[in-house]
N, C-alpha and C positions, 0 to 999 in steps of 0.2 A: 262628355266630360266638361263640365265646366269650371271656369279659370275664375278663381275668386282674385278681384283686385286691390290693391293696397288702396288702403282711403288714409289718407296720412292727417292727422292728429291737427284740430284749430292753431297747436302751437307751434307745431314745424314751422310755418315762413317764419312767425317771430324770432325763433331760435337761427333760421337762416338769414334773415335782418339781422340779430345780434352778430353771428361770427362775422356778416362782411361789416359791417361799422367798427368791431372790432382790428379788424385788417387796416380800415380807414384811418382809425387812430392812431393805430402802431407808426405805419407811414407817417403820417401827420406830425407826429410828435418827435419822431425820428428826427424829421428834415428840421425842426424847429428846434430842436436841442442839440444838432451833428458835433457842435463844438462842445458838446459837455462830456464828459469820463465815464457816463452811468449811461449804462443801457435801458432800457420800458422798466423790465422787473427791476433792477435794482432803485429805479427811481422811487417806484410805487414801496419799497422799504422806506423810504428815505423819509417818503411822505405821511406814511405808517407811523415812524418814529415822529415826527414833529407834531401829529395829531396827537396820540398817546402817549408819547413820554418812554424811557428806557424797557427793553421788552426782551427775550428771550427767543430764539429760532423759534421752538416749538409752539410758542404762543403766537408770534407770528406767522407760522404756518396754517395754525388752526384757524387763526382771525381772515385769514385772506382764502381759505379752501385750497390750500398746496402742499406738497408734499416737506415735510420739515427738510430734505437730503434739498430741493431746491432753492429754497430761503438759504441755506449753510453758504451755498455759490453764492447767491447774491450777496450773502455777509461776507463772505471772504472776498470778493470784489472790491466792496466799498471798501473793507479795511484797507484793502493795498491800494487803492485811491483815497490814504486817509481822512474820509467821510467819514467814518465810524470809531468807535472804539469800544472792547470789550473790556468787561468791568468785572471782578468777581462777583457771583451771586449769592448772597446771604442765606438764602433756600433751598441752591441746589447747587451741589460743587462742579457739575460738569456741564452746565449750562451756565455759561457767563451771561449780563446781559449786556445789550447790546447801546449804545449814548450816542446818540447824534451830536457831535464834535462841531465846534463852529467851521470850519469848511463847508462840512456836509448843512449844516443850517446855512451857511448863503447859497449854498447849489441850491439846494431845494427850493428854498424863499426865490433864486433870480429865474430857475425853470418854472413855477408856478404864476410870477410875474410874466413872465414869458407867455405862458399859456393862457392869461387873463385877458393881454392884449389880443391874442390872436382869437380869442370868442368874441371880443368884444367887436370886430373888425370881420368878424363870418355871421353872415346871415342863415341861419339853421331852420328860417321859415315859421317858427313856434313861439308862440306866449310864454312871458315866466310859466305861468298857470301851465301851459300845456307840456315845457319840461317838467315839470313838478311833479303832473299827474303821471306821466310817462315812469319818473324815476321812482314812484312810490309802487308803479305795477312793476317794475323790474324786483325791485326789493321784495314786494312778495312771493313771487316767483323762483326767486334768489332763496327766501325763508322753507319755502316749499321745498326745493331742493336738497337745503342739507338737513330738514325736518328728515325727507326717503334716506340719506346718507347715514344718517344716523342713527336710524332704527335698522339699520341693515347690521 
């Protein structure tokens, strides 16, 4: 009898690179922000809204690949850390959307300052060029992804 062995996929370490850098940043960002109100996900709304402009749960679930039930937490978070404010929506009555409030616009703006100093201050070993080319093969990868997700 013989034992066929798993030959795991050129992508797997990448995908196991990704989760622990992942871990890297949560910490990271953690410790860099302790004093702020918002936790990782609700930041990443925050930051959501200030790129985009007024937005809805479910668009921003969709836009970020998460479940709408967990954007809902993070909007109701920010709300009761008034960050946010929901607004009637003209197109759908049960979907408010959602306005980043000036609060929630200087959180965002002094964490991302925040964040600007502490790259600028970490040697990450790579070239503009070679973060570039790195985050253009994640993007596709990322495209590929919910291309399978979607046809499913």
């Amino acid at each position: 009898m013989t034992k066929t062995l798993f030959v795991p996929h050129p992508i797997d370490d990448l995908f196991g690179q990704v989760r622990q850098l992942y871990h890297r940043m949560v910490s990271a960002a953690e410790a860099l922000h302790a004093a702020e109100p918002v936790t990782i996900g609700s930041r990443a709304v925050l930051e959501y809204l200030q790129r985009h402009g007024p937005s809805t749960v479910p668009d921003i679930a969709r836009q970020r690949g998460v479940s709408r039930q967990h954007v809902q937490v993070l909007v109701n978070t920010l709300t009761a850390h008034e960050l946010v404010e929901l607004r009637p929506n003209p197109a759908h009555k049960r979907s408010p959307q959602i306005h980043l409030n000036t609060a929630g616009k200087r959180t965002i703006t002094r964490m991302r300052r925040r964040e600007a100093r502490f790259y600028e201050k970490t040697d990450f070993g790579l070239s503009a060029a070679e973060i570039g080319s790195i985050s253009a093969g994640l993007a596709t990868i990322s495209d590929a992804l919910k291309a399978e997700q979607d046809d499913r």
